[in-house]
PADREN-455395 format. One record per residue (C-alpha): residue in one letter; z, x, y. Coordinates in steps of 0.001 Angstrom, whole numbers, plus 524288, in hexadecimal, padded with zeros to 5 digits. Each point is the difference from the previous one (the first is absolute). Example, Ala and Ser with C-alpha at 12.3 -4.5 7.8 and 13.67 -1.06 7.14 Angstrom:
PT, A, 81E78, 8300C, 7EE6C
PT, S, 7FD6C, 8055A, 80D70
REM end
This chain:
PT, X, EA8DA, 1192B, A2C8C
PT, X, 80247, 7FF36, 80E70
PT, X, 7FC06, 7F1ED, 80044
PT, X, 80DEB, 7F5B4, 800D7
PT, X, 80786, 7FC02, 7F2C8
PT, X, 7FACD, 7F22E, 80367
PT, X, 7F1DA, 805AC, 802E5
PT, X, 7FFDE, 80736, 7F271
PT, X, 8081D, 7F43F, 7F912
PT, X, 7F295, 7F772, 804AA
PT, X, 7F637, 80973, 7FA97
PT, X, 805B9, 800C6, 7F418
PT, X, 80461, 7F1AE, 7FD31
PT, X, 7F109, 7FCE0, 805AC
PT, X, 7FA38, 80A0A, 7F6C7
PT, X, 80871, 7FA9C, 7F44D
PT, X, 7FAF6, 7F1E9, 80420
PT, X, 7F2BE, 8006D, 800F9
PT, X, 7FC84, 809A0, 7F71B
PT, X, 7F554, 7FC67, 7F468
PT, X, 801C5, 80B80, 7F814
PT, X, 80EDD, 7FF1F, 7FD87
PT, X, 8023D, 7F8BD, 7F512
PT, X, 80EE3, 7FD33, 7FEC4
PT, X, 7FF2A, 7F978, 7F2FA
PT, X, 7FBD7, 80BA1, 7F973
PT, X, 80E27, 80478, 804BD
PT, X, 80788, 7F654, 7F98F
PT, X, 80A48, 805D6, 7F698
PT, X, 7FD5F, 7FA7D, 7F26E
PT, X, 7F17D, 7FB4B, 802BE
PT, X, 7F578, 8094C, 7FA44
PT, X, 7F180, 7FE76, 8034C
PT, X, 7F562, 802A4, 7F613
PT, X, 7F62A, 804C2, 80A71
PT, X, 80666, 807C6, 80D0B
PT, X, 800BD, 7F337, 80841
PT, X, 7FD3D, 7F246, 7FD54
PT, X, 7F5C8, 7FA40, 8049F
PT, X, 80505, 7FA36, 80BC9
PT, X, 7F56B, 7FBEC, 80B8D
PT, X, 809B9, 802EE, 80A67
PT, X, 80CF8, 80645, 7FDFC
PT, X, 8048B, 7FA7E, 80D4B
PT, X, 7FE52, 7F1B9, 7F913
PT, X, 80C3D, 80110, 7F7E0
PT, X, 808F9, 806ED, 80D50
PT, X, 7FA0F, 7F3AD, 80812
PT, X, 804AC, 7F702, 7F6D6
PT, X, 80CE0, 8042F, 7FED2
PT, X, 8012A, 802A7, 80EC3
PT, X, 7FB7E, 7F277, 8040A
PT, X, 80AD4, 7FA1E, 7F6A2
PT, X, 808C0, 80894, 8057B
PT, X, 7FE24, 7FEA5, 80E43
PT, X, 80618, 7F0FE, 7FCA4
PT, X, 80BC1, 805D1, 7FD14
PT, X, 80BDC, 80243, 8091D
PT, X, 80148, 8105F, 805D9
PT, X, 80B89, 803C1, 7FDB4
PT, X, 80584, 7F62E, 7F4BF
PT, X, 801D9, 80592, 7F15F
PT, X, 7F671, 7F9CB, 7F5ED
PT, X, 803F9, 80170, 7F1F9
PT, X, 7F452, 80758, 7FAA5
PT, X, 7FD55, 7F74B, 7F583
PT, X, 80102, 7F469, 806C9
PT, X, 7F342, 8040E, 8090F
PT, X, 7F763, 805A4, 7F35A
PT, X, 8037B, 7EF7E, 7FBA1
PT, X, 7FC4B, 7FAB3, 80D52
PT, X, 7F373, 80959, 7FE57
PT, X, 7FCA4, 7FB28, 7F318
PT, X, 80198, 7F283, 8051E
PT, X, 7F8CC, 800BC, 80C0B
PT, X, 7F64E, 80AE7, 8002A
PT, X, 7FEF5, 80428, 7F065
PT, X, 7F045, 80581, 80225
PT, X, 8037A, 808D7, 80A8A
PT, X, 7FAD4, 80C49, 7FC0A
PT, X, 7F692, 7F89A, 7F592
PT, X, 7F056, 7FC97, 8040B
PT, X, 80087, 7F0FB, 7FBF8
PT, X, 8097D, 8010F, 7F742
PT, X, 7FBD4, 8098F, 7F4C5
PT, X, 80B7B, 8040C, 7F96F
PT, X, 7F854, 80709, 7F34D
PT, X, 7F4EA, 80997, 805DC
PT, X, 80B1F, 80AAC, 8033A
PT, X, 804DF, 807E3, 7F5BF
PT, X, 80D7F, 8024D, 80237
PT, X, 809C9, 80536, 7F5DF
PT, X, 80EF4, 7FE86, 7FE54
PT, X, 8028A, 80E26, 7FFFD
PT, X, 80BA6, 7FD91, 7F616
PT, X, 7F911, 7F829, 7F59F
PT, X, 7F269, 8034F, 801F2
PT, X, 7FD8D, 7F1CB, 8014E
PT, X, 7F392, 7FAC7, 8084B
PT, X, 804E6, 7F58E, 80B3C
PT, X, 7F565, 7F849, 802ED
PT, X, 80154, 7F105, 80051
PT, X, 807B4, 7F85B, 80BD8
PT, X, 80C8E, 800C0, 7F67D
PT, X, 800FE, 80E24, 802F1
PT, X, 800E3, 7FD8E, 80F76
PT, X, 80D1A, 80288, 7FF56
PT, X, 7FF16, 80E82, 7FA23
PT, X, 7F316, 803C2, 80968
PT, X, 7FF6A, 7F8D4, 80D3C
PT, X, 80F9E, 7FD2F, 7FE17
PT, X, 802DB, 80DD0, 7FF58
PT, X, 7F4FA, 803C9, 80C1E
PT, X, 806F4, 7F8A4, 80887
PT, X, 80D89, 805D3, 7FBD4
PT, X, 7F8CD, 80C30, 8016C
PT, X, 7FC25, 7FF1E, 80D32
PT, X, 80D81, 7FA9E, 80619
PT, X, 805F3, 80B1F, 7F925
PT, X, 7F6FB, 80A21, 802DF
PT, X, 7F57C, 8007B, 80C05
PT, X, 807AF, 7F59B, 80760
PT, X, 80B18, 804EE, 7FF16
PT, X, 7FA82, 80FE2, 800E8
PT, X, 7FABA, 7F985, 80D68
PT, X, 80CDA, 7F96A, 8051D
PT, X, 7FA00, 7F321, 7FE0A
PT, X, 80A5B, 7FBB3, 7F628
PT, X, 80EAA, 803FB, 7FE3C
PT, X, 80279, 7FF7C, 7F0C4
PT, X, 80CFE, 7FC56, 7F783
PT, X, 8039D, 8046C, 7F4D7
PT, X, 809DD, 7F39E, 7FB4D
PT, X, 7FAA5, 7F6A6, 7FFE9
PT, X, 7F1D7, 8049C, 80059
PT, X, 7FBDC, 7FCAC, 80D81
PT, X, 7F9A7, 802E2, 80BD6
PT, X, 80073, 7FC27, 80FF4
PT, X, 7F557, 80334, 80915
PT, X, 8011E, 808C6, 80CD4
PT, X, 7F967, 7FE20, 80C67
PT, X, 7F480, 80845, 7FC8D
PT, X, 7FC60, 7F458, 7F6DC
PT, X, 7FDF7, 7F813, 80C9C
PT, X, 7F7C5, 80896, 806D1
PT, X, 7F800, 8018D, 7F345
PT, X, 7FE80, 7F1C1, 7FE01
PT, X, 7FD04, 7FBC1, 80F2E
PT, X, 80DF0, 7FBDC, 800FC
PT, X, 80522, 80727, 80C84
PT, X, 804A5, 80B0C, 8022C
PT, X, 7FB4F, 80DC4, 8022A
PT, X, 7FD9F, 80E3A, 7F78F
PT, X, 809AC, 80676, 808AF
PT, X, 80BD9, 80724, 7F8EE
PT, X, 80B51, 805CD, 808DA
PT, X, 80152, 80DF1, 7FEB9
PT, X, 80B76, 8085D, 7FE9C
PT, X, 7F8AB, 80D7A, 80022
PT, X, 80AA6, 8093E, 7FD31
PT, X, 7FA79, 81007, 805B6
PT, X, 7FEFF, 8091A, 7F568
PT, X, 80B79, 80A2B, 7FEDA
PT, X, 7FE46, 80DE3, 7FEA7
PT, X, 80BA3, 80617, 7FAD1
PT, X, 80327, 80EF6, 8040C
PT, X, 7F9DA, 8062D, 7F2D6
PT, X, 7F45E, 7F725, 803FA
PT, X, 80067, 7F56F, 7F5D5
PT, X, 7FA9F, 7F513, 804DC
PT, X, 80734, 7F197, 7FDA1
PT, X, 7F72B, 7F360, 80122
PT, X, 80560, 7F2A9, 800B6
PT, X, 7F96A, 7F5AE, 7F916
PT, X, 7FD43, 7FA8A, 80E61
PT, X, 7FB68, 80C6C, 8050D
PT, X, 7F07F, 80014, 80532
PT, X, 7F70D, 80112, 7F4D2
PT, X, 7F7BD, 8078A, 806D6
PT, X, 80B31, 80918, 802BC
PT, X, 8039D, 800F9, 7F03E
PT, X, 7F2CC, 801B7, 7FC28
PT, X, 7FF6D, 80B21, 80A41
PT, X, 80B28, 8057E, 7FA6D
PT, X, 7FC03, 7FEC1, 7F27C
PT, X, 7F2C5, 80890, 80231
PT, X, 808EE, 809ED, 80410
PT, X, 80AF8, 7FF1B, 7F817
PT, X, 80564, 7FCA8, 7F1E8
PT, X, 805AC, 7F36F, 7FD2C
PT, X, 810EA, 800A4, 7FC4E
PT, X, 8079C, 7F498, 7FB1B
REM end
């Protein structure tokens, strides 16, 4: 907690990156899994992928959504699949019930991963800003640094100082330390 934004912003984005055990497409609204999590050899296979198409694209441009799951279909379609197996995982549509297994159902598994992770941990991270019309997304400078492109973790800080109010309510800024708020919250009860 007393470590910088950018310090903790590393940690986490590294932890998010490299981790084995996270399996993001078990996460993927509309995609159910017969067993817990597929049997992927390395979770960090399908992030890789879809960082190393990524870091060929622009910082700070908008990308229509559906125009980079096409350029990903096109250019790396296997990237979370070990040579190409398409049938061993059994994935459901979680509306009809229906098995996707097959290469013809790329775009309702590994289509919807990549949505998925644009939408969700990249952007969760501040890798990615997200639109809402069209469906899009730009990346941010932490992008670079995660890709070897330049750049460093550092974040400027505004840290606003807790106020204490005469009845001793305490007000925390979304800025403030997080060391300081978690301080506060071991001795206090949270308000809106």
């Amino acid at each position: 907690l007393q470590a910088t934004r950018g310090e903790q912003l590393r940690a986490l984005v590294l932890a998010w990156h490299n981790s084995v055990k996270w399996r993001d497409i078990v996460y993927v609204p509309g995609l159910r899994f017969e067993e817990p999590a597929p049997r992927v050899p390395d979770a960090r296979k399908a992030r890789q992928g879809i960082i190393e198409q990524l870091a060929q694209l622009a910082s700070r441009e908008w990308i229509e959504m559906s125009s980079f799951v096409s350029h990903m279909r096109e250019r790396a379609p296997d990237f979370q699949r070990l040579a190409g197996d398409y049938d061993s995982w059994h994935v459901f549509d979680c509306n009809t019930g229906e098995r996707l297994r097959g290469f013809e159902n790329w775009d309702r598994v590994d289509g919807p991963l990549i949505t998925f992770l644009i939408r969700g941990p990249l952007h969760w991270l501040g890798i990615a800003d997200i639109c809402v019309e069209p469906v899009g997304f730009r990346l941010t400078s932490v992008g670079d640094v995660l890709w070897g492109g330049g750049g460093t973790w550092e974040i400027k800080e505004r840290s606003q100082p807790m106020l204490v109010s005469v009845d001793g309510l305490l007000q925390a800024d979304r800025t403030t330390s997080r060391a300081d708020r978690f301080l506060a919250a071991r001795i206090g009860e949270w308000e809106k």
